[in-house]
C-alpha angles and dihedrals in degrees: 000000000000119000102188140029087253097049087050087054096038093053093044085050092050094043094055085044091050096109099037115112119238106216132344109176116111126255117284097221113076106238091234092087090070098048090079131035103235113223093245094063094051123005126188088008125133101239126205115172145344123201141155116286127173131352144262143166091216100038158033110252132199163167124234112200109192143168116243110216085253095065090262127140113230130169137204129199113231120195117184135209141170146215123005093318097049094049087045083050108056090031075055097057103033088057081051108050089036089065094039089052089052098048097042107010093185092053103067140033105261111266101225106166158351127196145135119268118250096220091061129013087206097061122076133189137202101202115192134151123283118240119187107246130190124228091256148102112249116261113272117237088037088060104045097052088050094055091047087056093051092051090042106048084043131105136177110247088217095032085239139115113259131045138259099266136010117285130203135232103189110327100324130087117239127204106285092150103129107262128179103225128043087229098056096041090051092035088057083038094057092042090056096051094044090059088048090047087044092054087045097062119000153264113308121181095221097040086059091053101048080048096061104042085041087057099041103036116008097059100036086049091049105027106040091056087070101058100028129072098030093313124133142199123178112199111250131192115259126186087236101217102044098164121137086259091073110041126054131156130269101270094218094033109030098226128131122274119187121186145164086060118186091195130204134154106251146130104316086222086073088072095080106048088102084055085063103071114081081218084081132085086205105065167138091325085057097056088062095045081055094052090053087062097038122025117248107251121257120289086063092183093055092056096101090042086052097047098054084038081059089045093051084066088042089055101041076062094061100037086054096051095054112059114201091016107114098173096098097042086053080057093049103046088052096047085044098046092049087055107052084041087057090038105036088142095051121202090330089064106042080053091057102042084055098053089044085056090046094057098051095044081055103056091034087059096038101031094144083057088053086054104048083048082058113037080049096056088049090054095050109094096207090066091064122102122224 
């Protein structure tokens, strides 16, 4: 059941969008970089096979059986880039899921390299171990817990929002430069991916427009609450691209395993905005398992506007990495369009509007003082008129 206008939009637009492909281009990386195993990826080991695991739309993706020098099996996971992109994307997620395995060591494969390929200097690899995973999405509760403990046990190293160098969602590099507030730092993040998405698929009028009044009203309305009048937020590290497609269960021990991390240090509560979309096995009932194991920030009452403002982004992603695709952008413009109707007045008026409640709760608990001030000012001569 919806819980939101924008839930009931989001979920029309899905369902008229059921049957569209996604995406439908071949993979950019020839599969011939996964039907060796290059030296730079595993030197003086005992290889016994190679072949294709996994998919992607970005990458080559793929299983290394070996022999260990003790007669043991053991098998590593390869995934495989080129050019620029490719090299900015694995350096990406190794960074990532180097920083998740620390924090929560249980939680991840062990990252265990990056490097270019010496066969080719325009061919780059992520090697990792390879854990078998089921089909399915990780127990709830499990996960959940799991994911509150990453954002938990983590810290920023500079105490600030962002991450040491760029990570990539898709193909495309988000904001990780070291910001101060968590508003400034999502509102330069949203304005970067609505220029990619922009130059994706084009200008649209409304779209502007939503921009505009997103930027101007709707961030500042949802995001400044949570640093101003006594509130706090600490940056936590979040795994950056949390969907169902990139989390699964130990196949031998049944606890959660997220992977292909694009990593940043946010508001833990951006997690979740891929838990939003009804397009997702991982969703709305999880968002409530999480808040069981970490509190929802203050203001409590903002948590689901803040979590379809924090779609939106998720969204803008999508809708970028898939040219010609308007399926997503349809999305956005109506979840945009549901929150600047609900926060016309921005920050200023949800400002007012408290003061305005503060001031009745305060005559409403002390009337008899409202009533001296009053019978006062009618004494005082000089508060009669002529």
């Amino acid at each position: 059941m919806p819980d939101t206008v924008t839930d009931k939009v989001a979920d029309k637009v899905a369902d008229n969008m059921a049957d569209e492909v996604i995406w439908d281009k071949e993979i950019d990386v020839p599969k011939k970089w996964i039907e060796f195993v290059d030296e730079n990826v595993l030197a003086s080991t005992q290889i016994k096979s190679i072949g294709p695991h996994g998919a992607s739309y970005w990458t080559r993706t793929a299983e290394i059986e070996t022999e260990q020098e003790d007669g043991s099996a053991l098998s590593f996971f390869l995934k495989v880039t080129q050019h620029d992109t490719g090299k900015g994307m694995v350096t990406g997620e190794f960074a990532s899921m180097t920083a998740l395995h620390n924090t929560v060591p249980d939680l991840t494969p062990s990252p265990i390299a990056w490097g270019t390929y010496a066969s080719d200097p325009n061919v780059h690899f992520f090697l990792c171990s390879f854990v078998d995973m089921t089909d399915d999405v990780p127990d709830i509760q499990k996960f959940t817990a799991k994911i509150a403990e990453l954002h938990k046990k983590s810290a920023s190293p500079t105490g600030k929002y962002g991450f040491s160098i760029p990570t990539y969602l898709g193909t495309i590099p988000q904001e990780t430069a070291w910001t101060d507030s968590w508003e400034e730092f999502f509102t330069k993040s949203m304005k970067r991916w609505l220029v990619v998405e922009e130059n994706s698929q084009g200008y649209d009028e409304e779209m502007k427009r939503l921009s505009e009044a997103l930027l101007s009203k709707v961030i500042p309305r949802l995001l400044r609450p949570l640093e101003t009048g006594g509130r706090k937020i600490q940056p936590c590290l979040v795994h950056g691209d949390l969907w169902d497609g990139n989390t699964s269960s130990n196949a031998e021990t049944d606890s959660p395993v997220i992977f292909d991390a694009s990593c940043v240090y946010a508001h833990n509560e951006v997690e979740m905005a891929p838990w939003r979309p009804i397009r997702h096995k991982i969703g709305k009932p999880y968002v409530r398992a999480y808040h069981k194991h970490f509190p929802i920030s203050a203001p409590e009452e903002d948590q689901d506007d803040r979590n379809a403002l924090y779609c939106i982004r998720f969204n803008m992603c999508s809708s970028a990495l898939y040219p010609g695709n308007l399926r997503f952008r349809r999305i956005i413009i109506e979840e945009m369009r549901a929150l600047v109707e609900k926060f016309p007045d921005g920050y200023e008026g949800w400002e007012k509007e408290k003061d305005i409640h503060l001031n009745i709760n305060e005559i409403r608990s002390n009337p008899a003082k409202d009533l001296i001030n009053y019978s006062t000012k009618k004494k005082d001569p000089m508060m009669q008129g002529p």
